[in-house]
Backbone bond lengths (Angstrom), bond angles and torsions (degrees), N, CA, C in turn:
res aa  C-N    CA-C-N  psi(-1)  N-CA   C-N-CA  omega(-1)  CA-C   N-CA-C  phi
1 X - - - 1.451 - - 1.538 110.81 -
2 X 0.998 117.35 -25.27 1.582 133.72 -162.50 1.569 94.63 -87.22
3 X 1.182 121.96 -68.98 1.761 117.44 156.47 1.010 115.92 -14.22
4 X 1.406 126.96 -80.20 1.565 156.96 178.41 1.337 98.63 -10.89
5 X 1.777 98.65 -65.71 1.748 99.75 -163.27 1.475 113.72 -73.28
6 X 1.369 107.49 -35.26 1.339 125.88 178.26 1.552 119.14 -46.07
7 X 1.633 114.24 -34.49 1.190 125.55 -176.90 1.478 94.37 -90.83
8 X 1.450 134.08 -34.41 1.471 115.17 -149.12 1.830 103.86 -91.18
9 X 1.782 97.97 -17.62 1.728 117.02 174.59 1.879 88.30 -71.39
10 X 1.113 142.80 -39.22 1.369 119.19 -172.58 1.312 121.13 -83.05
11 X 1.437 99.90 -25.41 1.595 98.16 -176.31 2.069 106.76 -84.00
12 X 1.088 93.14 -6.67 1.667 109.09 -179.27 1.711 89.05 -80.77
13 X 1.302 124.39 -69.78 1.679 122.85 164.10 1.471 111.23 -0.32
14 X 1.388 99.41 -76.94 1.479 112.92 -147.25 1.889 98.85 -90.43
15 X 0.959 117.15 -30.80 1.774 98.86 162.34 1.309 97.58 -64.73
16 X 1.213 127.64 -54.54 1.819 105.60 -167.29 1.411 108.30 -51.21
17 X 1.083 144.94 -36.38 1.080 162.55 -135.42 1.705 112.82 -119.43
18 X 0.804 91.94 -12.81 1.895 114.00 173.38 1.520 97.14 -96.37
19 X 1.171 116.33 -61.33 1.290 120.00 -175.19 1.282 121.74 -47.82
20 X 1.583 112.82 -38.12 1.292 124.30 -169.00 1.911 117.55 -87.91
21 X 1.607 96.79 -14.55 1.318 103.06 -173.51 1.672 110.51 -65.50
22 X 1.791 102.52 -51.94 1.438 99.62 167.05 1.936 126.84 -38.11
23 X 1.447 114.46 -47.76 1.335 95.04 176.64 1.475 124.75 -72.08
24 X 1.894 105.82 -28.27 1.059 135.42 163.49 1.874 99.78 -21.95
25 X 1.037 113.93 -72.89 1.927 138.78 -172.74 1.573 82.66 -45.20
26 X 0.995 114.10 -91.48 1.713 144.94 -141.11 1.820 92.36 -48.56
27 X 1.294 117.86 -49.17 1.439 121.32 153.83 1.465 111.59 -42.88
28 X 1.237 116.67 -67.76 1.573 110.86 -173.74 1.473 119.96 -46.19
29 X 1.062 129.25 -75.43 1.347 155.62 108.64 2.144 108.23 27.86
30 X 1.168 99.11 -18.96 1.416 108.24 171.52 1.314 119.74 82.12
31 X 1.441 118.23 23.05 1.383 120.58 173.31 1.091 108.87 99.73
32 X 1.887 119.65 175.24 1.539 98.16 -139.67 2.105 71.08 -124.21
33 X 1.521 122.00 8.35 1.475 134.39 -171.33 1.120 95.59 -91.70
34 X 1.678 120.46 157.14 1.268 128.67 -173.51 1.700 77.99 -125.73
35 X 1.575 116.09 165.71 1.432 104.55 174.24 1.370 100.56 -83.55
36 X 1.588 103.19 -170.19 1.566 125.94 164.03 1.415 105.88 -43.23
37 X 1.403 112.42 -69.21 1.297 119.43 -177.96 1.355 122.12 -13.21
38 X 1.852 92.19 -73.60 1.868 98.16 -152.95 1.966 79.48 -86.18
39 X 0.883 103.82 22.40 1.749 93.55 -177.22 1.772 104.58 -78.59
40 X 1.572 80.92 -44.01 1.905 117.45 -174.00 1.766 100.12 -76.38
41 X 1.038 133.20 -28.44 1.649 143.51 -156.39 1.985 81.99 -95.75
42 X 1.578 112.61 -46.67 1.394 107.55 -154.69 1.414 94.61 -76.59
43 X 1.566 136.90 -25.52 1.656 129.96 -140.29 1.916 74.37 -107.56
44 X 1.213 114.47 -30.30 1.572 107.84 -173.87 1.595 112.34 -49.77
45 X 1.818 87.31 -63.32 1.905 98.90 162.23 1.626 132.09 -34.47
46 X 1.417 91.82 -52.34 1.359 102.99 -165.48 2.045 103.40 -65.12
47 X 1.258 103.03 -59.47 1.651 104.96 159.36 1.471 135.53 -32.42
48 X 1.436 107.82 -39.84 1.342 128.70 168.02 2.058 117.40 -63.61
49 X 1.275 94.93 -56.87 1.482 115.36 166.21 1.553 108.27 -33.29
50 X 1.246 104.82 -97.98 1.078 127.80 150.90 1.405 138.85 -0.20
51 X 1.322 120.46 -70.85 1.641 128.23 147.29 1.442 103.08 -49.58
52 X 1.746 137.92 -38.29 1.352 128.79 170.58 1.680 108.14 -46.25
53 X 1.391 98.95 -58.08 1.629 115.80 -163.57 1.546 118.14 -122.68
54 X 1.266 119.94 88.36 1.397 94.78 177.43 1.342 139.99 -65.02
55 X 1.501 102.93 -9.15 1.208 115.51 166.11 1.665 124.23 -41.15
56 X 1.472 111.06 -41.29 1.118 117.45 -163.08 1.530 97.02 -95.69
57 X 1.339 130.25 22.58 1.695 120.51 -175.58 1.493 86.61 -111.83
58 X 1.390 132.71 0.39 1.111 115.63 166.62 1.738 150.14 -65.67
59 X 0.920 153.36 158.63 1.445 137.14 -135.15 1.344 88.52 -93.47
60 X 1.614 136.12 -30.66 1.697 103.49 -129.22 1.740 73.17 -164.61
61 X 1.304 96.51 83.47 1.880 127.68 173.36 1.276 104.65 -72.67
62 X 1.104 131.81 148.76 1.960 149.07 152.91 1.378 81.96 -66.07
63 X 1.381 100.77 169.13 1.781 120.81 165.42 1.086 109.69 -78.81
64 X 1.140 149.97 -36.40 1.450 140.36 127.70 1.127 138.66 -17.64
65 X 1.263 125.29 -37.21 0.941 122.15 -175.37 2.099 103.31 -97.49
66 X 1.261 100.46 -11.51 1.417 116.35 -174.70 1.714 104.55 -69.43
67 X 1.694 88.56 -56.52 1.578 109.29 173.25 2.048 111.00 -47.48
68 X 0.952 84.64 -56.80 1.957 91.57 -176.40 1.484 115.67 -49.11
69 X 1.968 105.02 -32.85 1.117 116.50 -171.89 1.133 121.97 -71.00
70 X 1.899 108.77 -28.11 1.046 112.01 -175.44 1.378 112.59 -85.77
71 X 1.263 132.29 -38.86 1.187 126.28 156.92 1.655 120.27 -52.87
72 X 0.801 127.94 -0.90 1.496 128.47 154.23 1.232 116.45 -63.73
73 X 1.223 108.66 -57.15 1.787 140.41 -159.62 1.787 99.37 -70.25
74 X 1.260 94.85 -48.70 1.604 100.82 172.56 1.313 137.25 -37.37
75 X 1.403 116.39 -43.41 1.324 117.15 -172.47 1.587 125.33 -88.79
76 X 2.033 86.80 -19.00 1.389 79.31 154.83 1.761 142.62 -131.47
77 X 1.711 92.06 16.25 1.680 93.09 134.14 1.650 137.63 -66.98
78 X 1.218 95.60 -8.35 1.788 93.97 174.82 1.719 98.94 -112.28
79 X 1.653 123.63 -0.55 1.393 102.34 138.28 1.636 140.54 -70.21
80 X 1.152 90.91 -27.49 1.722 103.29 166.30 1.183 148.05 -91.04
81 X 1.955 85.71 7.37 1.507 99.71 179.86 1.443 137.06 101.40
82 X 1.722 97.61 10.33 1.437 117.47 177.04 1.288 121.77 -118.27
């Protein structure tokens, strides 16, 4: 019985501790906020896209179509420096 608890207190450890690694990252990593900036650089893109395709201003994308988007979006956040 003494085992028992011993094992069920470690595995209790390591989910807490699992759990915490993800924010753990997102801290490292510099926060989980993009600034104003690329906030303003991303809604610029996204407008741009968009007026390309209206298809893609739609609410409720396939993953495909999410995927395509982002490669849309791409070329011109790294015109502006993102």
């Amino acid at each position: 019985m003494k085992h028992l608890m011993k094992f069920m207190a470690s595995i209790m450890v390591l989910l807490w501790l699992s759990g915490c690694m993800d924010t753990a990252t997102r801290l490292w990593n510099g926060g989980p906020y993009i600034s104003k900036k690329e906030s303003l650089a991303y809604d610029q893109c996204f407008d741009e896209v968009s007026a390309q395709d209206p298809e893609m201003a739609k609410p409720d994308l396939t993953q495909a179509e999410l995927l395509e988007f982002g490669y849309r979006v791409r070329p011109c956040m790294e015109r502006k420096g993102y």
